[in-house]
C-alpha angles and dihedrals in degrees: 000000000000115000124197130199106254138112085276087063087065100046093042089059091050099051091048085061094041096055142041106247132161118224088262091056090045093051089047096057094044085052089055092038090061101037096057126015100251130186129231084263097054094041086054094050093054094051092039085059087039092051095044094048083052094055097050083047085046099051093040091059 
């Protein structure tokens, strides 16, 4: 995963913290981070759909 130094970088960093993620769901949101320029709103929303796919995997298994 490539990481740049911008203010994404930061809130990247926070949301990584912030939410359970696996790698793939990390990977997911910095794709998406460095495609489009994306807000903190719009970051959040992405890992809270992420987060939420990864707990119905999670409870089928």
């Amino acid at each position: 995963m490539n990481s740049c130094i911008s203010i994404n970088s930061r809130i990247l960093g926070k949301l990584f913290k912030r939410y359970k993620l696996t790698t793939r769901g990390k990977q997911e949101i910095a794709k998406t981070a460095q495609i489009r320029s994306t807000t903190w709103t719009g970051l959040s929303r992405i890992a809270r759909k992420i987060e939420f796919k990864e707990s119905i995997t999670n409870k089928n298994k």
